[in-house]
Legacy VTK file of the C-alpha trace (Angstrom):
# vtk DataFile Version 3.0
C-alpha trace
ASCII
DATASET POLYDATA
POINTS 186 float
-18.160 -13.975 -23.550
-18.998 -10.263 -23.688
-16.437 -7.626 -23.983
-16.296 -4.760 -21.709
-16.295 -1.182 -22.497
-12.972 0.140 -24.271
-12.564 2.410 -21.436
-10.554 0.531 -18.944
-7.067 -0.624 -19.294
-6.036 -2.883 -22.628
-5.667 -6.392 -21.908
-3.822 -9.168 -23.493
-6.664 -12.146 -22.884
-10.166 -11.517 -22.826
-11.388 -11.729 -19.093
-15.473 -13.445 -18.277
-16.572 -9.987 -16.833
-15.638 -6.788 -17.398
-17.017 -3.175 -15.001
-16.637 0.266 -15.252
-18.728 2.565 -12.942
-17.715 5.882 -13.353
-19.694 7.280 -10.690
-18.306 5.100 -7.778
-15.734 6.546 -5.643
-12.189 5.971 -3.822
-10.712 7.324 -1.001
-6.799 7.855 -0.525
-6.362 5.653 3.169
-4.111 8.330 4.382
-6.516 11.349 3.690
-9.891 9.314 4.951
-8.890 8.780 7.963
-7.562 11.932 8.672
-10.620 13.089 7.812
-12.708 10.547 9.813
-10.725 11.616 12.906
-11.028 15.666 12.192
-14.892 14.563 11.880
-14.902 12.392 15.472
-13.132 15.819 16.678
-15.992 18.179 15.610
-18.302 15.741 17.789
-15.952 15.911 20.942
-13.730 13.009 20.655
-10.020 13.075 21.863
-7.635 11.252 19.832
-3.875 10.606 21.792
-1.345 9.540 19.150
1.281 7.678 20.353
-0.146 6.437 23.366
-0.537 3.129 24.385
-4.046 2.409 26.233
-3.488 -0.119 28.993
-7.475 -1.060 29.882
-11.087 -0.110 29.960
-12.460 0.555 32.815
-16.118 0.116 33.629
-18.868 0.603 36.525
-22.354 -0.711 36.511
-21.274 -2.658 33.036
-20.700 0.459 31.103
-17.489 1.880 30.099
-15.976 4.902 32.595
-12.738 5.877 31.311
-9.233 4.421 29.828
-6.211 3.922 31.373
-3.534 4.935 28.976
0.180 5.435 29.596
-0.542 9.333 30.799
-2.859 8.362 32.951
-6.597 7.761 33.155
-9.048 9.250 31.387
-13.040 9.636 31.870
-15.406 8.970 29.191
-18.067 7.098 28.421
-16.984 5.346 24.677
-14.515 3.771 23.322
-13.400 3.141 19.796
-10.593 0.401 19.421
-8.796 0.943 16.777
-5.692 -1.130 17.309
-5.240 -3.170 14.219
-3.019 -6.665 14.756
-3.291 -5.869 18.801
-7.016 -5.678 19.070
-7.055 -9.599 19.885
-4.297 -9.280 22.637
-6.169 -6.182 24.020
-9.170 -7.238 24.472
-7.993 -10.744 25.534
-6.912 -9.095 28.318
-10.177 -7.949 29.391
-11.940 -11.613 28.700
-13.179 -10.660 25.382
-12.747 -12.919 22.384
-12.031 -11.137 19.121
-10.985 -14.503 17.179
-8.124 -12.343 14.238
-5.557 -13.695 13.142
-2.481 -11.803 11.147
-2.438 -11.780 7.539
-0.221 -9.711 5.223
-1.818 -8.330 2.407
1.604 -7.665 -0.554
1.261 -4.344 -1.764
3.564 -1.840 -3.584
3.362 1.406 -5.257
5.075 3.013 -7.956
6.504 6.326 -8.950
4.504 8.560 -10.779
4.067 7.480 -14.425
1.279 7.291 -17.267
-0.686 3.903 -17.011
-3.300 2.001 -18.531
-6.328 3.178 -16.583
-7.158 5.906 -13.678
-10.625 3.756 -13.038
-9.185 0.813 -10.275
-8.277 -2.777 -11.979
-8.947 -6.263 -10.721
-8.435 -9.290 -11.387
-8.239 -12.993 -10.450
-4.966 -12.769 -8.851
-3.740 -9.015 -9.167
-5.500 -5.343 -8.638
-4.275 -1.799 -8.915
-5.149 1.780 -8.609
-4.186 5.053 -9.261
-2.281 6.608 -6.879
-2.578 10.474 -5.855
1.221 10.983 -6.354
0.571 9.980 -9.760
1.843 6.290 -9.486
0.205 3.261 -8.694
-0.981 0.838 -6.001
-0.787 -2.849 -7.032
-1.725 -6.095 -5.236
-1.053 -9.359 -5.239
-4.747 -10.560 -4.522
-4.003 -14.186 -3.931
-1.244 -14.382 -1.743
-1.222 -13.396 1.842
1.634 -14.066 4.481
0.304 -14.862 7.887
3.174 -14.824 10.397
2.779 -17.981 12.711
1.692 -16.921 16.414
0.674 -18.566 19.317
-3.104 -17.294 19.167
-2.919 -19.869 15.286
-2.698 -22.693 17.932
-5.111 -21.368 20.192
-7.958 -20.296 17.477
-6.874 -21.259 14.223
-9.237 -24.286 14.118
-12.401 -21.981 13.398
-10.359 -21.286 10.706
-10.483 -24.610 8.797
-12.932 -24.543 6.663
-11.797 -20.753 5.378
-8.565 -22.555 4.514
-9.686 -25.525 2.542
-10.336 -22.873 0.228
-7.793 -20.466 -0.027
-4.555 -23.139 0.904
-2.627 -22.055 -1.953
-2.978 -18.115 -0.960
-1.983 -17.991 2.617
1.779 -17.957 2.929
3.381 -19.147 6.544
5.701 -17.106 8.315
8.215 -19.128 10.456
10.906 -17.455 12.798
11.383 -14.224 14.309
7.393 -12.862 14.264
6.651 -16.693 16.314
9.833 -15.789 19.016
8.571 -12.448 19.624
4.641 -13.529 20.159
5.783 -15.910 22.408
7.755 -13.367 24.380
4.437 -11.099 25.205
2.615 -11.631 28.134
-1.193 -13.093 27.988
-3.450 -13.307 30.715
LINES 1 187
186 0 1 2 3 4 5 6 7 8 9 10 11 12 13 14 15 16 17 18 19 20 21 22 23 24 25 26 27 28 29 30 31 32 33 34 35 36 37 38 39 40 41 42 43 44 45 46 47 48 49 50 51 52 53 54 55 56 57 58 59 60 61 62 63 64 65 66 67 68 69 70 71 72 73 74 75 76 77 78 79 80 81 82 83 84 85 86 87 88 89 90 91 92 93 94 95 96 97 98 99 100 101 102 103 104 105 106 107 108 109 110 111 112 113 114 115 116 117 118 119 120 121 122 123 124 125 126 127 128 129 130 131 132 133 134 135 136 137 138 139 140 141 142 143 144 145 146 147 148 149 150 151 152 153 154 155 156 157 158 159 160 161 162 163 164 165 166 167 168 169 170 171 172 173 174 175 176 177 178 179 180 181 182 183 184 185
């Protein structure tokens, strides 16, 4: 086994591969996307916060405008960018986006003095400096996956995934399955 660079945090077992690239980058999630959408600004997007878009419309197969909450809007793209509703959304249209919902465990810290500003992983764990100063750690191989309707209606195409990951995904029974079932589908 080779042994990694000293530069990276100290660790109490010796691990098969060890990388540090100082030259590759990170970006904060908060501050990229901010930035992404100040960017799709400059280039004449619109972005509505806090409005719910009900349905593309389209003529001659292309896209025309969106019908959102405040009304209808022209344009000519679209970017959907609806996280854990993109399925039901475009379901709605006749358009299979075959997601399922997974929940990744996360948590950060206050701000204190760690063992490396470079980001960590490792078989079951990762973590990163935060820009308040603290960190970001994950549980890598453990996932909760509220049970929905749509893991009845797709979740086969999911099977061989499974096989190999069955002791990372966590179910979810109760309150997220009464709620899905309360939503309308078409």
């Amino acid at each position: 086994m080779a042994r990694g660079p000293q530069k990276g945090p100290r660790l109490t077992r010796i691990w098969r591969l060890r990388s540090a690239t100082p030259s590759d980058g990170y970006a904060e999630p908060t501050r990229a996307s901010s930035a992404i959408a100040k960017a799709a600004q400059e280039k004449g997007a619109i972005i509505l916060e806090r409005c719910a878009v009900r349905t593309i419309e389209t003529k001659a197969g292309q896209v025309s405008s969106v019908v959102t909450e405040r009304g209808e809007i022209a344009c000519d793209q679209v970017i959907l960018a609806g996280g854990l509703w993109s399925r039901r959304f475009l379901g709605n249209m006749g358009v299979a986006l075959p997601v399922l919902p997974l929940i990744c465990y996360a948590f950060r810290t206050t701000p204190l003095e760690g063992p490396s500003d470079i980001a960590v992983g490792g078989p079951n764990f990762s973590f990163r400096k935060h820009e308040s100063g603290g960190y970001v750690i994950t549980h890598r191989a453990a996932f909760g996956s509220p049970f929905a309707l749509d893991h009845a209606m797709i979740g086969m195409k999911y099977l061989p995934t499974l096989k190999h990951t069955a002791g990372a995904i966590r179910p979810i029974l109760g309150k997220p399955l009464i709620e899905d079932l309360k939503l309308p589908r078409k």
